[in-house]
C-alpha positions in Angstrom: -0.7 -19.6 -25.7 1.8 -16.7 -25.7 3.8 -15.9 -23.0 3.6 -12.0 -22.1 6.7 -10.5 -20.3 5.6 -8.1 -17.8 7.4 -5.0 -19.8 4.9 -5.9 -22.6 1.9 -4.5 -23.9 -1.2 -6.8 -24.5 -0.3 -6.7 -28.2 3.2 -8.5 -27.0 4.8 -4.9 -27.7 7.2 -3.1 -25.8 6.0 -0.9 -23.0 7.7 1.9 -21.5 6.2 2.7 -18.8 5.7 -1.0 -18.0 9.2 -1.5 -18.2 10.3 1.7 -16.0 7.4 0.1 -13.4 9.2 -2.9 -13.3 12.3 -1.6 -13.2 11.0 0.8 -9.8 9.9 -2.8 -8.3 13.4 -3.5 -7.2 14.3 -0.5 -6.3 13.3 -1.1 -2.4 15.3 -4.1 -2.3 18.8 -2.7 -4.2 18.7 0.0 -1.2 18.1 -2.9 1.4 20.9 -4.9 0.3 22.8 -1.5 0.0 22.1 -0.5 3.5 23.5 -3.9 4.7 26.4 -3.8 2.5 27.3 -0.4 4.3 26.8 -1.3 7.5 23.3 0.7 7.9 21.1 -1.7 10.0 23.8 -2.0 12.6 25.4 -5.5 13.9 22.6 -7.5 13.1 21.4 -6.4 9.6 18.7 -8.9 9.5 16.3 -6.7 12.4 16.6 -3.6 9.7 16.1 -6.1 6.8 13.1 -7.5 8.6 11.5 -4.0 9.1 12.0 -2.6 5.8 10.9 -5.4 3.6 7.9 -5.2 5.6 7.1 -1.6 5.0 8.1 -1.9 1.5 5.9 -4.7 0.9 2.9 -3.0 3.0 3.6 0.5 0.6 3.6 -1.7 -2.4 0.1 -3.2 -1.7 -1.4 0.2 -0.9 0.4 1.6 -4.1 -1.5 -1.5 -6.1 -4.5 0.2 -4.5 -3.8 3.7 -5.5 -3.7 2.8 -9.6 -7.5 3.1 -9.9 -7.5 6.6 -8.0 -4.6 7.5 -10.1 -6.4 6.5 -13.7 -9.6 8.1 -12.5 -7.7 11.3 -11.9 -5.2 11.5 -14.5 -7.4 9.6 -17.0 -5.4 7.7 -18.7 -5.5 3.4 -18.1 -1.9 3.1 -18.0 -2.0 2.9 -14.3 -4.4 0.0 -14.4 -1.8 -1.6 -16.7 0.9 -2.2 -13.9 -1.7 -2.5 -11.1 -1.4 -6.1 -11.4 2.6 -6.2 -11.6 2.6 -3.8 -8.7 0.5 -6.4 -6.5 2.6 -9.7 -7.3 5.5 -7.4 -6.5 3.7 -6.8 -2.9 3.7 -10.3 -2.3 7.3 -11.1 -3.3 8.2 -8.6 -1.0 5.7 -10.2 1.8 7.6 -14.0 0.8 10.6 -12.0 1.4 9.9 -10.3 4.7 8.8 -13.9 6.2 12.2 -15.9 5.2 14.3 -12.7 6.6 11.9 -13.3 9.8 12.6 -17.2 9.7 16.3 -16.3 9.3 16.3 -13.9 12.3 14.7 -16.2 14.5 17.5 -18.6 13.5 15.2 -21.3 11.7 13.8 -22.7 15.2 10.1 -23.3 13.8 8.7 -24.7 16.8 9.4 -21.0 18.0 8.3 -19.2 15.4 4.8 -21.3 15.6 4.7 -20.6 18.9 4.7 -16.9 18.4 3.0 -17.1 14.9 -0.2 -18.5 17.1 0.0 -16.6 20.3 1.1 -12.9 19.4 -1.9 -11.0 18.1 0.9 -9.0 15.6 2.0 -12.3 14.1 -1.4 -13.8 13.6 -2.8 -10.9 11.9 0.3 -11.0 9.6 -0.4 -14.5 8.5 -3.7 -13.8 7.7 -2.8 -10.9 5.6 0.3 -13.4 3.9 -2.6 -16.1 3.2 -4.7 -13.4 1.5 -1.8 -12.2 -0.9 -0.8 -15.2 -1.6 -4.7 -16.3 -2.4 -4.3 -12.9 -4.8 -1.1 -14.0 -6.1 -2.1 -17.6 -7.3 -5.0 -16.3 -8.7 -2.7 -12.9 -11.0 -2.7 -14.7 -14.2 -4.8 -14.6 -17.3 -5.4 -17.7 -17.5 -6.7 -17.5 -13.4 -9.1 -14.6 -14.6 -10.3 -16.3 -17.7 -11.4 -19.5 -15.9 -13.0 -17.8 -12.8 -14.8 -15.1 -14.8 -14.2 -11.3 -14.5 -17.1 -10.8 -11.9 -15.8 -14.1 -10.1 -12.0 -12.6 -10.7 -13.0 -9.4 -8.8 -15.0 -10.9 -6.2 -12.3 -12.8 -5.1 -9.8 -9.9 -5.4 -11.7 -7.5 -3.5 -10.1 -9.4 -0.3 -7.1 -7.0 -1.3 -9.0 -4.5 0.8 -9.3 -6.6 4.0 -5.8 -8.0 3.6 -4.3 -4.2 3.8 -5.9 -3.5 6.4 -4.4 -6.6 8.0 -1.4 -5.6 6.8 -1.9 -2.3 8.2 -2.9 -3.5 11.6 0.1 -6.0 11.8 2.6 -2.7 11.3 0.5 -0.8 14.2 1.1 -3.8 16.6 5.1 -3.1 16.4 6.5 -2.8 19.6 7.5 0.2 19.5 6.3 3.6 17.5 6.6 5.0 13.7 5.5 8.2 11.7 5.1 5.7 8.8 2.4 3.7 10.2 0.2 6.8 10.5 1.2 7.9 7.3 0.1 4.8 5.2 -2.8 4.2 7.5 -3.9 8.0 6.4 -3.2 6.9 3.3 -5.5 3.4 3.4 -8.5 5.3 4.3 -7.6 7.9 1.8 -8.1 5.3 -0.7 -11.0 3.8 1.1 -13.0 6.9 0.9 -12.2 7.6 -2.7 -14.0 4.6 -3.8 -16.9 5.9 -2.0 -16.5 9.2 -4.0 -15.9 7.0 -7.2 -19.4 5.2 -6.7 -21.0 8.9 -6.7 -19.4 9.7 -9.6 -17.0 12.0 -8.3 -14.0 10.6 -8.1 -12.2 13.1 -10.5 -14.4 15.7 -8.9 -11.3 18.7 -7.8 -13.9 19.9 -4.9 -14.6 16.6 -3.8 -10.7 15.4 -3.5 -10.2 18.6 -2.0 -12.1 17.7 1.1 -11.3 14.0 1.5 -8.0 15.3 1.7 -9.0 17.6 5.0 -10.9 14.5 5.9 -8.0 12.1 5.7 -6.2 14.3 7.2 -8.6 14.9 10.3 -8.6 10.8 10.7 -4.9 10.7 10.2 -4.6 12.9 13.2 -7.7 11.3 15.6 -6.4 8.0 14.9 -2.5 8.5 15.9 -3.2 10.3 18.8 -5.9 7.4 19.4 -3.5 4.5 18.6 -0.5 6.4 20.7 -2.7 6.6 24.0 -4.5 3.3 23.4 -1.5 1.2 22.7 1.4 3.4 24.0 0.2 4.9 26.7 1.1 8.5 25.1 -1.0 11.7 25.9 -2.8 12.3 23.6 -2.6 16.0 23.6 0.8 15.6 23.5 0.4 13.7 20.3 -2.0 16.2 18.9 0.1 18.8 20.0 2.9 17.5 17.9 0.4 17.7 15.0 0.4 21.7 14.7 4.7 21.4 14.8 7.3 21.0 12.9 9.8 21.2 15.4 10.1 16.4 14.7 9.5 16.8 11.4 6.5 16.5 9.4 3.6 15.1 10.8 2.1 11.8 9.2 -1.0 14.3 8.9 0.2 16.6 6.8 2.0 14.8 4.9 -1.0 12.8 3.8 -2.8 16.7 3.3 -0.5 17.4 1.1 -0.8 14.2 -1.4 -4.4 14.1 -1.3 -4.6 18.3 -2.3 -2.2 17.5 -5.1 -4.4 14.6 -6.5 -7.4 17.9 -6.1 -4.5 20.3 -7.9 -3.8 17.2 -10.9 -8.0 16.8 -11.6 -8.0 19.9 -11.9 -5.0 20.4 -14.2 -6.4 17.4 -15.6 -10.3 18.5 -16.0 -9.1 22.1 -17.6 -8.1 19.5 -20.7 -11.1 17.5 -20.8 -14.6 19.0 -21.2 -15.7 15.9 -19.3 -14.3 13.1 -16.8 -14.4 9.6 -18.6 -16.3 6.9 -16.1 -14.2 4.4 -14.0 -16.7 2.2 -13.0 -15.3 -0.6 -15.1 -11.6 0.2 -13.9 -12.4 -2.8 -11.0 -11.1 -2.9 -7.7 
């Protein structure tokens, strides 16, 4: 059996845009260990370290999820080429996060079990680990050639359950981030596209066009939901800060914006292509 590096092509071939994927993969952790060679997480680096490697690992899993969007829209399967690097990469980051949350709780593992079994935020994130690492051990050929592609996808369709674990486990953080609306905005996003995708109008430039004021519409109910629910905030004060600019962004907008350009690139897209090539067979 030949070994295939993951900046190779099925034909054992060199492959750009593998190789520059990869090469993006460590990325998030060269500014980490940057940021704590410069002193940017403070006195004790490993509470920023801890944060971070979470986020990153939670954007990488949702990125995974975007590469069948992304080669429906663009139409082209290179995307579905590094979808698989993209999600072993997510749980390297997640193996990651949990020793720098070992470290900062100074090793003491009847502690850490202690918490890991009686704080709702801990318990949902090792559910979600157990599921990536269930994805993980299951990434290789040889994994997908023994179980069968309709028993391979079956299995890997968890990915959707353990986001949104992953997801819920960054909303239970004491205290309160842009960036957790923004990527949930973004998980349904992606959650309603398959739903498009199963009509047959996943590349549709109308259709992307108003799951983007959708997402957007669910962005906004749910952080001004999650805010008074869980942080006691007014909730027209949160909506309020929806329709200003005046702290930046909102998560909202932001995730407006992303899903209009994915209507704008179908469209760019479609003007090339008398007609929009099927995805049904691009998997999960």
């Amino acid at each position: 059996m030949q070994l295939t590096w993951p900046w190779q092509d099925r034909n054992a071939g060199f492959s750009r845009f593998k190789a520059g994927t990869l090469a993006l993969m460590f990325a998030p952790a060269i500014w980490i260990l940057n940021e704590v060679r410069v002193g940017g997480f403070g006195p004790v680096p490993l509470g920023g370290m801890t944060y971070w490697s979470g986020l990153w690992a939670t954007v990488l899993l949702l990125l995974a999820l975007a590469m069948t969007p992304a080669a429906a829209i663009v139409r082209t399967g290179l995307f579905i080429r590094v979808r698989r690097m993209i999600g072993v990469t997510a749980l390297a980051y997640t193996i990651g996060h949990v020793i720098i949350y070992f470290a900062l709780r100074f090793w003491d593992f009847p502690h850490i079990a202690h918490e890991m079994t009686t704080r709702l935020s801990l318990i949902v994130a090792t559910l979600a680990t157990v599921g990536l690492i269930s994805l993980g051990a299951t990434s290789l050929d040889a994994a997908v050639r023994r179980m069968g592609a309709q028993g391979w996808n079956r299995l890997h369709s968890i990915i959707y359950v353990t986001a949104d674990l992953a997801l819920l486990h960054y909303l239970l953080s004491p205290a309160s981030y842009p960036d957790q609306f923004l990527l949930t905005g973004i998980f349904f996003w992606l959650m309603l596209w398959r739903m498009l995708n199963r009509q047959r109008r996943g590349a549709d430039p109308a259709a992307l066009a108003l799951l983007a004021v959708v997402s957007c519409a669910l962005t906004v109910l749910i952080e001004a939901g999650w805010s008074w629910l869980y942080q006691g905030d007014d909730p027209l004060w949160v909506l309020g800060n929806n329709l200003s600019l005046v702290l930046g962004i909102p998560p909202a907008w932001k995730v407006l914006g992303l899903g209009l350009l994915a209507a704008l690139v179908s469209r760019f897209r479609s003007s090339r292509h008398s007609a929009a090539p099927s995805c049904a067979n691009l998997g999960i």
